[in-house]
TIRO-2110 file (N, C-alpha, C; in Angstrom, 1 decimal):
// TIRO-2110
0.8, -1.2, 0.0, N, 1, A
0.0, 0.0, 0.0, CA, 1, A
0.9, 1.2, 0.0, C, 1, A
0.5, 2.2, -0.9, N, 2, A
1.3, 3.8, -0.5, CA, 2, A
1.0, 4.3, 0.4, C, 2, A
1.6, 5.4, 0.7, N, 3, A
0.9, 6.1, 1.9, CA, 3, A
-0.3, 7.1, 1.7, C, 3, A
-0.7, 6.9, 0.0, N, 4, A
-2.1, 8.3, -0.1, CA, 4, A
-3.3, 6.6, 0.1, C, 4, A
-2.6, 5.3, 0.0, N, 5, A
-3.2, 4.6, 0.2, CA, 5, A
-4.2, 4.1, 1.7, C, 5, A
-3.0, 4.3, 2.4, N, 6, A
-3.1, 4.6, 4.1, CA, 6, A
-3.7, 5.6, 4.5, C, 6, A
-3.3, 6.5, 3.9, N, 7, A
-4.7, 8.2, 4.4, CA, 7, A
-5.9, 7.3, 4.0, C, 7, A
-6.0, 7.4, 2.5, N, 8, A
-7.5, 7.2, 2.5, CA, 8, A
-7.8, 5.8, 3.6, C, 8, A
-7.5, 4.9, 4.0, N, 9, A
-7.9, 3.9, 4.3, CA, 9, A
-8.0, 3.9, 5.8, C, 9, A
-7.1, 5.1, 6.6, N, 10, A
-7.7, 5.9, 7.5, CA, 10, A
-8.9, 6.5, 7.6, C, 10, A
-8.6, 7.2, 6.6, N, 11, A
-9.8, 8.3, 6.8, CA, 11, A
-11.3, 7.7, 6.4, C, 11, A
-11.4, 6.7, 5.7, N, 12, A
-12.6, 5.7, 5.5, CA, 12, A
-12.9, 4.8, 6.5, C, 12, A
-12.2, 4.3, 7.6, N, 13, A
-12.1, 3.6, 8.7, CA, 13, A
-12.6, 4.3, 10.1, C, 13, A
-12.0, 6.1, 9.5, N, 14, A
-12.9, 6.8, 11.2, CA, 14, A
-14.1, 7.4, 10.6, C, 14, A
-14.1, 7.5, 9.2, N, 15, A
-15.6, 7.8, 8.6, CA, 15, A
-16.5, 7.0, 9.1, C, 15, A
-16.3, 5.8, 9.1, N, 16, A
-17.2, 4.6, 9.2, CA, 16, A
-17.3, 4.3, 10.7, C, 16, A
-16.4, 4.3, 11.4, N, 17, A
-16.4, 4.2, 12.8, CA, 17, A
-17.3, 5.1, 13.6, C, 17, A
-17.0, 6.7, 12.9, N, 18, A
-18.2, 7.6, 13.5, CA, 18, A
-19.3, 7.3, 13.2, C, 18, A
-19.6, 6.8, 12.0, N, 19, A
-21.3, 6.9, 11.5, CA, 19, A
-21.6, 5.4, 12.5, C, 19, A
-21.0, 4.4, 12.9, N, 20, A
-21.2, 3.7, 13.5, CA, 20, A
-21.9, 3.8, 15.0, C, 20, A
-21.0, 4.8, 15.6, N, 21, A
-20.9, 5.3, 16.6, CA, 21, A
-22.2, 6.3, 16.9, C, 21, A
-22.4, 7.2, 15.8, N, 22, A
-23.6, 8.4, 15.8, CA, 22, A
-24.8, 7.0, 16.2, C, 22, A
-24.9, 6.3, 15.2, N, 23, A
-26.0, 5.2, 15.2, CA, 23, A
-26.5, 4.7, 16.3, C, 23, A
-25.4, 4.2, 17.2, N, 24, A
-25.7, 3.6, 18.5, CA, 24, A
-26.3, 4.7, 19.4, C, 24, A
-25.6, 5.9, 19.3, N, 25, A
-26.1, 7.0, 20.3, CA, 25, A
-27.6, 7.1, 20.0, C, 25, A
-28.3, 6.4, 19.1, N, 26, A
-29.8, 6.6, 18.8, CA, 26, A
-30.4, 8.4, 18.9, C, 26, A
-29.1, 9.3, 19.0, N, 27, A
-30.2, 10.7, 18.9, CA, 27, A
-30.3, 10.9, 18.1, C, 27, A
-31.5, 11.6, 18.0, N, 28, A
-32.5, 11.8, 16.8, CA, 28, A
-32.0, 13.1, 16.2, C, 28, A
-31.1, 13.9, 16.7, N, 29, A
-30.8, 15.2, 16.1, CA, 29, A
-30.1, 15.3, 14.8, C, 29, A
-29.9, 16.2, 13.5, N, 30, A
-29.3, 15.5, 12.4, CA, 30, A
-27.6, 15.6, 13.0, C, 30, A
-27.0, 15.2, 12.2, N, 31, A
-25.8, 15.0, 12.6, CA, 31, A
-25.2, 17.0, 12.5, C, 31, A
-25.9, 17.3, 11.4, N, 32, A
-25.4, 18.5, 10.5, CA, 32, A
-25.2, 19.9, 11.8, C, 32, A
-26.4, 19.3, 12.8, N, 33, A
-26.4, 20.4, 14.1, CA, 33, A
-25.2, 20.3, 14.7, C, 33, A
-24.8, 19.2, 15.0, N, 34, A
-23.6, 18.8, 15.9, CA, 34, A
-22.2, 19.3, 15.3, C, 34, A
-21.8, 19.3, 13.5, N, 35, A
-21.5, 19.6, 13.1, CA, 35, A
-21.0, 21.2, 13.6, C, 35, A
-22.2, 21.6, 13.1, N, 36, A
-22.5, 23.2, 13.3, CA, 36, A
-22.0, 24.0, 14.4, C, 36, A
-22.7, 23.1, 15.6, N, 37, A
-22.7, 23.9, 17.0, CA, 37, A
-20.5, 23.0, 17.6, C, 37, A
-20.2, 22.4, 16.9, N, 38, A
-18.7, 22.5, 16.6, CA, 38, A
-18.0, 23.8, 16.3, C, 38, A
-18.5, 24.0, 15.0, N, 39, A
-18.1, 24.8, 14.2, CA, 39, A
-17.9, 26.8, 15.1, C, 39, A
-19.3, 26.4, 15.6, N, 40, A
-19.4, 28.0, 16.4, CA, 40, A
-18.2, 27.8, 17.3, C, 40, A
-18.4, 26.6, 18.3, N, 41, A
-17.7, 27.1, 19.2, CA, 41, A
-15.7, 27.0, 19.0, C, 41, A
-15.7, 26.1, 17.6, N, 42, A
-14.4, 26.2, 17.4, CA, 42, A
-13.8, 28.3, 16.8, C, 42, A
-14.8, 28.4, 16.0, N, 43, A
-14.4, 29.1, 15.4, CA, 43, A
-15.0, 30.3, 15.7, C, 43, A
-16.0, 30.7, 16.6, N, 44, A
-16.7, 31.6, 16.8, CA, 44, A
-18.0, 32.0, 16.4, C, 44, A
-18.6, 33.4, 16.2, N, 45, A
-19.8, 33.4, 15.7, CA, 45, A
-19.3, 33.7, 13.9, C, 45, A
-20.2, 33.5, 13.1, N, 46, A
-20.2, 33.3, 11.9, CA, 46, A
-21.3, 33.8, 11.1, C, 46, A
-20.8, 34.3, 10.0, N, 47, A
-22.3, 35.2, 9.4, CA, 47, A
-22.7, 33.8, 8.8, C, 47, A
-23.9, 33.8, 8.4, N, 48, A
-24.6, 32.3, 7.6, CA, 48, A
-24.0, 31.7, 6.5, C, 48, A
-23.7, 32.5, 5.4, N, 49, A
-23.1, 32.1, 4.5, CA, 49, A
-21.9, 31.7, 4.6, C, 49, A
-21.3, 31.8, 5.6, N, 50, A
-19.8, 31.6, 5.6, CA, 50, A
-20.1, 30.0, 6.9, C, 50, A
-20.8, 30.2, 7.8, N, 51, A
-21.1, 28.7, 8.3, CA, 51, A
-21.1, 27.3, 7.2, C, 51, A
-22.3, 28.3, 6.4, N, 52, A
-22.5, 26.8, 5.3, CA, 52, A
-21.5, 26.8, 4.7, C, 52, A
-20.5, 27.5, 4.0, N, 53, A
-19.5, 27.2, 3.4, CA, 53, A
-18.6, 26.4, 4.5, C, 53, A
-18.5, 26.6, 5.8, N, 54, A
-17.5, 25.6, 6.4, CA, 54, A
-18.2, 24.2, 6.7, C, 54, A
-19.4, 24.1, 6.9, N, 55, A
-20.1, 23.0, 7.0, CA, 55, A
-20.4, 22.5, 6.0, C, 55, A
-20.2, 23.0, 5.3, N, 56, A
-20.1, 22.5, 3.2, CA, 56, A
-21.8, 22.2, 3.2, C, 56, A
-22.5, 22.9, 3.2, N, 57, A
-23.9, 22.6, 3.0, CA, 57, A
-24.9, 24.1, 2.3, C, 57, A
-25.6, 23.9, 1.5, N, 58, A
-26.4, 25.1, 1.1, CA, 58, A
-26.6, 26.2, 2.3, C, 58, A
-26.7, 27.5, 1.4, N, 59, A
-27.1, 28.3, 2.4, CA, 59, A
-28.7, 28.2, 2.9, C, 59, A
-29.1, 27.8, 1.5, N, 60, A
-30.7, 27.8, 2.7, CA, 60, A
-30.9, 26.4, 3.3, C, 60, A
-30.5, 25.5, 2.8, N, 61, A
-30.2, 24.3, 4.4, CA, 61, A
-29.6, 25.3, 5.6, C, 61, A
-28.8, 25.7, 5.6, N, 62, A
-28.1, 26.0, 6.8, CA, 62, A
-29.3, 27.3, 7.6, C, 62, A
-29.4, 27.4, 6.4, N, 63, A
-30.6, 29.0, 7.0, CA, 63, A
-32.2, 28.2, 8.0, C, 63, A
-32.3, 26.6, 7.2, N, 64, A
-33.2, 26.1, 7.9, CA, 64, A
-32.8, 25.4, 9.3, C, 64, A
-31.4, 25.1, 9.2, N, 65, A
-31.0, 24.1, 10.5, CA, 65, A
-30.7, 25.2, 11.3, C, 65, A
-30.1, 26.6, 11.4, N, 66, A
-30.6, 27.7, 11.8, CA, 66, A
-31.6, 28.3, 12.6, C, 66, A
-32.4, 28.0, 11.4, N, 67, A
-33.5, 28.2, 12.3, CA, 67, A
-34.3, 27.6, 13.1, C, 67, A
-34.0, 25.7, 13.2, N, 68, A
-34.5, 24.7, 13.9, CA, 68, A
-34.0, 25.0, 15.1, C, 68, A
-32.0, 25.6, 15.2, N, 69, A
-31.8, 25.5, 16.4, CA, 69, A
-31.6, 26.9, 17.0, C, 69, A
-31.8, 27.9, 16.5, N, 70, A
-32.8, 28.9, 16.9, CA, 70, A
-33.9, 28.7, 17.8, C, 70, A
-34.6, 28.0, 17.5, N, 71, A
-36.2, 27.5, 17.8, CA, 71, A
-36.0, 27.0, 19.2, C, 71, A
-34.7, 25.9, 19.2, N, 72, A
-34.6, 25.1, 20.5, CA, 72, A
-33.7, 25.9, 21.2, C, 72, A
-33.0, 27.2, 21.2, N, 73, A
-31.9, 27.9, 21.8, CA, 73, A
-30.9, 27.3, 21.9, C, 73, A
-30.4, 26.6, 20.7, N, 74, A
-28.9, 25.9, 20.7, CA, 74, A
-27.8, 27.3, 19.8, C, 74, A
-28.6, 28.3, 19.2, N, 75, A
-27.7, 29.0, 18.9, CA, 75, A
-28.3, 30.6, 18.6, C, 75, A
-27.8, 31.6, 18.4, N, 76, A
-28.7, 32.8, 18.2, CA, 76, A
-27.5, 33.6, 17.4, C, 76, A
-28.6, 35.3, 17.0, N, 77, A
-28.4, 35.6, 16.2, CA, 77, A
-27.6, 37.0, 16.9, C, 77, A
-26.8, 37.6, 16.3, N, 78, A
-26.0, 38.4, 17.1, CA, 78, A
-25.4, 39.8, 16.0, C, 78, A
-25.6, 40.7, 16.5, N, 79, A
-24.4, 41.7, 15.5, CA, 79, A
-23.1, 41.6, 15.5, C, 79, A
-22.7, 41.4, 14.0, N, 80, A
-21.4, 41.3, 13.7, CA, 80, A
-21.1, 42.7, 14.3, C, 80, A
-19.6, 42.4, 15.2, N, 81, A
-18.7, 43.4, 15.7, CA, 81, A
-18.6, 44.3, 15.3, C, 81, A
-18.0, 44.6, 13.5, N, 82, A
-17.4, 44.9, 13.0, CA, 82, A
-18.3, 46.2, 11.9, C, 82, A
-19.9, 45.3, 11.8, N, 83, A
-20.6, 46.2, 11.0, CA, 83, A
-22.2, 45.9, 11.5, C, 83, A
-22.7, 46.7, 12.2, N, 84, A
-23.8, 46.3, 12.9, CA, 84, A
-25.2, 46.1, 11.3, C, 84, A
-24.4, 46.3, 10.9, N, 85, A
-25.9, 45.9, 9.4, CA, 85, A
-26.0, 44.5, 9.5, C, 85, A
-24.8, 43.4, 9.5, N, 86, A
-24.4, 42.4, 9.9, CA, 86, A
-24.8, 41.2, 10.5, C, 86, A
-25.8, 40.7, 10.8, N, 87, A
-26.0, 39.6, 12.0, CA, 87, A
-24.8, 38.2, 11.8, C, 87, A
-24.6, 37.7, 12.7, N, 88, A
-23.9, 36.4, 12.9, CA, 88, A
-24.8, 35.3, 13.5, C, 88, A
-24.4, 34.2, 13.5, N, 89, A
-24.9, 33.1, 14.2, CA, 89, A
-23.8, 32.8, 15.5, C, 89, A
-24.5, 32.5, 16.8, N, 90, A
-23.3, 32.0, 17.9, CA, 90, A
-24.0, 31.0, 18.4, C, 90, A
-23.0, 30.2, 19.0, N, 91, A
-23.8, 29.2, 20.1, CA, 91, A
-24.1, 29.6, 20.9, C, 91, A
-25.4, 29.0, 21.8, N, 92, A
-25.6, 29.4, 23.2, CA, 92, A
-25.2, 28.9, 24.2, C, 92, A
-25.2, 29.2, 25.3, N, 93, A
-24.7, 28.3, 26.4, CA, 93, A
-25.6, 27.2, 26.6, C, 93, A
-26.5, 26.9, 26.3, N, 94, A
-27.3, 25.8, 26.2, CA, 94, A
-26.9, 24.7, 24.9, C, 94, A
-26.7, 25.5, 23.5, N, 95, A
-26.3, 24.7, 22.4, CA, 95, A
-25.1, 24.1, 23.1, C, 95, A
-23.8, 24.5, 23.7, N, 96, A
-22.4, 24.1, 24.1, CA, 96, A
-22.6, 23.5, 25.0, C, 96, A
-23.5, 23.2, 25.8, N, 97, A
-24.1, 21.9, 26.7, CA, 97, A
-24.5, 20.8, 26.0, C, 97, A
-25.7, 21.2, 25.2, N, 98, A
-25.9, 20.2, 24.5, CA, 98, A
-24.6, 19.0, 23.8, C, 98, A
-23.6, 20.2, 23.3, N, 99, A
-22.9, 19.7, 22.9, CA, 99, A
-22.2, 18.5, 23.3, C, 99, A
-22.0, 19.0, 24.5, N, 100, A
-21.0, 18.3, 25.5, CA, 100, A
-21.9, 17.0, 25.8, C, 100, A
-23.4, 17.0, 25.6, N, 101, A
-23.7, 16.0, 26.0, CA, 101, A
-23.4, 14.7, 25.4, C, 101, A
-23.6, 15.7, 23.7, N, 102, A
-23.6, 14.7, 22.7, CA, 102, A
-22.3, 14.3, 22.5, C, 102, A
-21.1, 14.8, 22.9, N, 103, A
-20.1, 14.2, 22.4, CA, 103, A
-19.8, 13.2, 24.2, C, 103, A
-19.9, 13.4, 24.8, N, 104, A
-20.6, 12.3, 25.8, CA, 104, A
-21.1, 11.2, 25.3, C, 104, A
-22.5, 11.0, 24.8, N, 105, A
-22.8, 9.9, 24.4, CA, 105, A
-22.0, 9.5, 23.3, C, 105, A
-21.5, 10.0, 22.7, N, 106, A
-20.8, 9.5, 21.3, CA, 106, A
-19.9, 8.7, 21.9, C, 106, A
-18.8, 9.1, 22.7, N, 107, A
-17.9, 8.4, 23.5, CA, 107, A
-17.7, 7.0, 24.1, C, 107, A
-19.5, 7.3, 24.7, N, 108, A
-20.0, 6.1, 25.1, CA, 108, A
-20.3, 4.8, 24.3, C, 108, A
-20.6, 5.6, 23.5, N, 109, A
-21.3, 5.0, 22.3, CA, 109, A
-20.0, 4.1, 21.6, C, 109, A
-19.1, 4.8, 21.7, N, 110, A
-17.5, 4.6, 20.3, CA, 110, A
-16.6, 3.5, 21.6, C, 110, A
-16.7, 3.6, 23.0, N, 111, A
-16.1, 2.7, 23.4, CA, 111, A
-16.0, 1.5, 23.4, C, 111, A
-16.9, 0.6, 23.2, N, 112, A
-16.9, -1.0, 22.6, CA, 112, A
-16.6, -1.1, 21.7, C, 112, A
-16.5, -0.3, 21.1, N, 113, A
-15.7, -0.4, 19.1, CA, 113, A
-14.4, -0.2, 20.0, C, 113, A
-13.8, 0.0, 20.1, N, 114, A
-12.5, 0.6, 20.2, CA, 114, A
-11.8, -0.3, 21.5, C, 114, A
-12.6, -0.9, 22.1, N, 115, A
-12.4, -1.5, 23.6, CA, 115, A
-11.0, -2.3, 23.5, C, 115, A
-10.7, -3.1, 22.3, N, 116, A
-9.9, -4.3, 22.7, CA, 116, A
-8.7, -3.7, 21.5, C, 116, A
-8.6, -2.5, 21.2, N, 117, A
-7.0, -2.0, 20.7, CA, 117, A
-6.2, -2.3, 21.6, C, 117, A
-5.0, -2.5, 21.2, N, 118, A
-3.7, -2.9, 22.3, CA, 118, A
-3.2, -1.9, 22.3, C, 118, A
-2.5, -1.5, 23.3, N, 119, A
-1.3, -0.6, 23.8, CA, 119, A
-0.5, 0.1, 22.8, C, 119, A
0.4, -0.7, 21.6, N, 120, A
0.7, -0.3, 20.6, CA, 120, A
0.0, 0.5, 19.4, C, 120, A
-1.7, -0.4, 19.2, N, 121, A
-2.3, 0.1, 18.8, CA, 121, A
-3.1, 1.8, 19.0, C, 121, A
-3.2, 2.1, 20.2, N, 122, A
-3.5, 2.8, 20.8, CA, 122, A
-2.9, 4.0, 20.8, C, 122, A
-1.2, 3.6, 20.6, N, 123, A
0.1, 4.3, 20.7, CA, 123, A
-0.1, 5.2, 19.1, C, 123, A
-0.4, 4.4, 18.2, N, 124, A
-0.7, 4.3, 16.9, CA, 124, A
-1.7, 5.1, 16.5, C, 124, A
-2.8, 5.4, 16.9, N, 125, A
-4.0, 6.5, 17.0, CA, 125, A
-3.7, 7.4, 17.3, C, 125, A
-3.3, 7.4, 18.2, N, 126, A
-2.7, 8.9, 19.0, CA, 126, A
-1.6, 9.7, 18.6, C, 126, A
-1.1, 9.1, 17.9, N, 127, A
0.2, 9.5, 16.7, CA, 127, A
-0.5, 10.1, 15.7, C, 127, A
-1.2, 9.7, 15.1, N, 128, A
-1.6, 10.0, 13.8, CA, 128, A
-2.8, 10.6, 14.2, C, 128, A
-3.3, 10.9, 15.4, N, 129, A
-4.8, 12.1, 15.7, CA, 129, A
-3.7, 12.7, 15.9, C, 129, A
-3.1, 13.0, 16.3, N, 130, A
-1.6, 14.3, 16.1, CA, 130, A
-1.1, 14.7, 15.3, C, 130, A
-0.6, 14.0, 14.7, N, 131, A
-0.1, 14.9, 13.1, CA, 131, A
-1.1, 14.9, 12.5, C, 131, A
-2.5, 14.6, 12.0, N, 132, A
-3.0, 14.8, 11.3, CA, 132, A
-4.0, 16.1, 11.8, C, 132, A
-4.0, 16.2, 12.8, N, 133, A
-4.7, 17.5, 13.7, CA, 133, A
-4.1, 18.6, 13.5, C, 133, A
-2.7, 19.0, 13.8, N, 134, A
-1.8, 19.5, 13.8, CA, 134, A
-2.1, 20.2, 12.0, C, 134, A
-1.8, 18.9, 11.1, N, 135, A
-2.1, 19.6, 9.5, CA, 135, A
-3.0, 20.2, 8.8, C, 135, A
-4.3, 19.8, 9.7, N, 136, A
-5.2, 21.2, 9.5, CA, 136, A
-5.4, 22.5, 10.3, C, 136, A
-4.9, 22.3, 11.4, N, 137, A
-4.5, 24.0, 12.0, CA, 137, A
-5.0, 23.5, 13.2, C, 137, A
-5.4, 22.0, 13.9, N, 138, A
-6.5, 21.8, 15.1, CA, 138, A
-4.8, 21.7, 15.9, C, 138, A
-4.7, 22.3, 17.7, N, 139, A
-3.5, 21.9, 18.6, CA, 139, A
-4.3, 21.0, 19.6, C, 139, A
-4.1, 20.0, 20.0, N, 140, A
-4.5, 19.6, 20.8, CA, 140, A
-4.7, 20.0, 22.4, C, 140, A
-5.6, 20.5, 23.4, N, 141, A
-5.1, 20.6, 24.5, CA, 141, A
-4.6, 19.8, 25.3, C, 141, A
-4.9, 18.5, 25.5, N, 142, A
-4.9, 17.8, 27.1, CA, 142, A
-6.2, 17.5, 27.1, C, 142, A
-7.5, 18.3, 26.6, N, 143, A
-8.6, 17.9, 27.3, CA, 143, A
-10.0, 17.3, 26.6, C, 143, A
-9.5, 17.2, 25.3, N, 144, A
-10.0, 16.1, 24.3, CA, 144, A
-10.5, 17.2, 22.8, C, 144, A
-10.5, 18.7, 23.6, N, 145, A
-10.9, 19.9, 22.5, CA, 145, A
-9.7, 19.9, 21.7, C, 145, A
-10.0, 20.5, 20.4, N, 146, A
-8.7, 20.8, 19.9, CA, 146, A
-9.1, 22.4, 19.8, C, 146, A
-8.1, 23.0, 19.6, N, 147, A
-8.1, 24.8, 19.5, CA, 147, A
-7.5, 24.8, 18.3, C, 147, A
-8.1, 25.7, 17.4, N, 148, A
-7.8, 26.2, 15.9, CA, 148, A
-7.1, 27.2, 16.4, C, 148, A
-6.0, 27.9, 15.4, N, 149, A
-5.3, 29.2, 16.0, CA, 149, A
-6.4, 30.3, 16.1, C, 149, A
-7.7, 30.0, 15.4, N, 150, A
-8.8, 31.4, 15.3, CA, 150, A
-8.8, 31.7, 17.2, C, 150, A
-9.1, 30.4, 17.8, N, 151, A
-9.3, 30.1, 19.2, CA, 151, A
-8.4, 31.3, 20.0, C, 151, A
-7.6, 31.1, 19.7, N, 152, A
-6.4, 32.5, 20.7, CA, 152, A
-6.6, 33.7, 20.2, C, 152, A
-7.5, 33.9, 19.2, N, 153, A
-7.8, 35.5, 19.1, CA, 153, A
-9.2, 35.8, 19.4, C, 153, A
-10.0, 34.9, 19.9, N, 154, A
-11.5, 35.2, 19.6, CA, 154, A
-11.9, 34.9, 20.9, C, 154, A
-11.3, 36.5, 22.0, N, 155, A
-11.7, 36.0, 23.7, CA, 155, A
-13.4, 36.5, 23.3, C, 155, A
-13.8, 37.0, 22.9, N, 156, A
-15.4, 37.4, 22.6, CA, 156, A
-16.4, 36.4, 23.2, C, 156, A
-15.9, 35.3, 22.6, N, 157, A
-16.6, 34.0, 22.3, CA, 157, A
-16.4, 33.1, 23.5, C, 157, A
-15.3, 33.1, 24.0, N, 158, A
-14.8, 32.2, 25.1, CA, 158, A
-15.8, 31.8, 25.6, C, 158, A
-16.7, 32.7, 26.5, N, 159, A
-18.0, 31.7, 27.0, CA, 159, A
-19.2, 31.1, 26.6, C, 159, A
-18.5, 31.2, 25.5, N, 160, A
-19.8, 30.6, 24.3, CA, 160, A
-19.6, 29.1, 24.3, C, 160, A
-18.0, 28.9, 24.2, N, 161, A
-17.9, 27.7, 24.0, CA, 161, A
-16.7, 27.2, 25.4, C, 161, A
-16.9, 25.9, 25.5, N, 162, A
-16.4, 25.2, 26.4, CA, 162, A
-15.2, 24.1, 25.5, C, 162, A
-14.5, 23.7, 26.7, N, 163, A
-13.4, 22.9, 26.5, CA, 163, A
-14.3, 21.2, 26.7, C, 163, A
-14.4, 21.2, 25.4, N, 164, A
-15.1, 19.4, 25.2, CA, 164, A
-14.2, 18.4, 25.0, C, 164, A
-14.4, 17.4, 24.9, N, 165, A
-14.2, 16.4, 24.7, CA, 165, A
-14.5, 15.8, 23.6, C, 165, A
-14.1, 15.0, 23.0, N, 166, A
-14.9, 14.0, 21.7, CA, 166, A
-13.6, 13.9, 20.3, C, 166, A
-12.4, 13.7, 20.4, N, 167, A
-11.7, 13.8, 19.5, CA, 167, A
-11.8, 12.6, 18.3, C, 167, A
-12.4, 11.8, 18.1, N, 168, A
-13.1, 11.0, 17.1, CA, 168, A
-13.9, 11.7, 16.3, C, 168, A
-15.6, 12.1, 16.9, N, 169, A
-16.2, 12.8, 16.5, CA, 169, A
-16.0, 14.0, 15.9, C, 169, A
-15.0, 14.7, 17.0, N, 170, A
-14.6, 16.1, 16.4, CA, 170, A
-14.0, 16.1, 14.8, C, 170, A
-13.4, 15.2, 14.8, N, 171, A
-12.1, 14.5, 13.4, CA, 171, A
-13.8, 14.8, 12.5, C, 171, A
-14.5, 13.7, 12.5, N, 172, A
-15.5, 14.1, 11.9, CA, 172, A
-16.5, 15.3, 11.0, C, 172, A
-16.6, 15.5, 12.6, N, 173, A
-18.1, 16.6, 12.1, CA, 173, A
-16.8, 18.0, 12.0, C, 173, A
-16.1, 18.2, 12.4, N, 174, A
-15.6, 19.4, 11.8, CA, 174, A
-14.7, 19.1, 10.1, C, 174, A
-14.2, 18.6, 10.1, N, 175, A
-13.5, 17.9, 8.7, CA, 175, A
-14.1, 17.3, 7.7, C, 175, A
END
């Protein structure tokens, strides 16, 4: 095998492992919110159009999943700093709960898949959730969140978003 052979055959392995994983968690929410309410709290608040471009999804999808979690107070709508004509989308302190719960269950959910890796194997994941984290701009802290460099300039947001957990998932729904 080459090594673009190995990427892909990684990256189709935690594709599959997540969708796996989402499945067991049985929540009913689409994946695309979890995605999303990622997205804010990695990167901050976000005008709409520029969300769905990072969540790679139409603007009026996103303008509808928007508005679903609008509806449930998982996210709101806010003046851009910079040009009050502007609105943004942010998480709320309730959406970044949610969050935390859901990558909770996911965890739970992904641990019997993963249960019987050996030591080396293990060694082996965590190698390559590091350099491969690292190559898109994610640092790892210690505490399962990864921080994009946007994260050190964007204290605005800090209480918007919390230090989660879920580095499988995250690989996922943010990527």
């Amino acid at each position: 095998m080459t090594r673009d052979d190995d990427l892909q055959t990684l990256l189709l392995a935690v594709h599959a492992l997540t969708r796996i994983a989402a499945l067991d968690t049985k929540n009913e929410a689409p994946a695309a919110q979890w995605r999303t309410l990622t997205l804010l709290r990695d990167h901050g608040p976000q005008r709409l159009g520029d969300l769905a471009t990072l969540s790679r999804v139409t603007q009026p999808g996103m303008t509808r999943l928007v508005h679903q979690m609008d509806a449930a107070g998982l996210v709101e709508r806010r003046r851009h700093p910079d040009d009050s004509r502007v609105s943004v989308i942010a998480a709320t302190a309730k959406g970044i709960a949610a969050l935390a719960g859901w990558y909770e269950q996911f965890r739970t959910a992904l641990a019997p898949h993963v249960a019987d890796l050996s030591q080396s194997e293990w060694d082996a994941v965590s190698l390559a959730a590091s350099a491969l984290s690292l190559r898109v701009g994610m640092t790892p802290t210690g505490t399962g969140h990864h921080e994009t460099p946007d994260d050190e300039d964007d204290a605005d947001t800090t209480d918007d978003r919390g230090a989660l957990a879920g580095d499988a998932e995250e690989q996922e729904v943010v990527r």
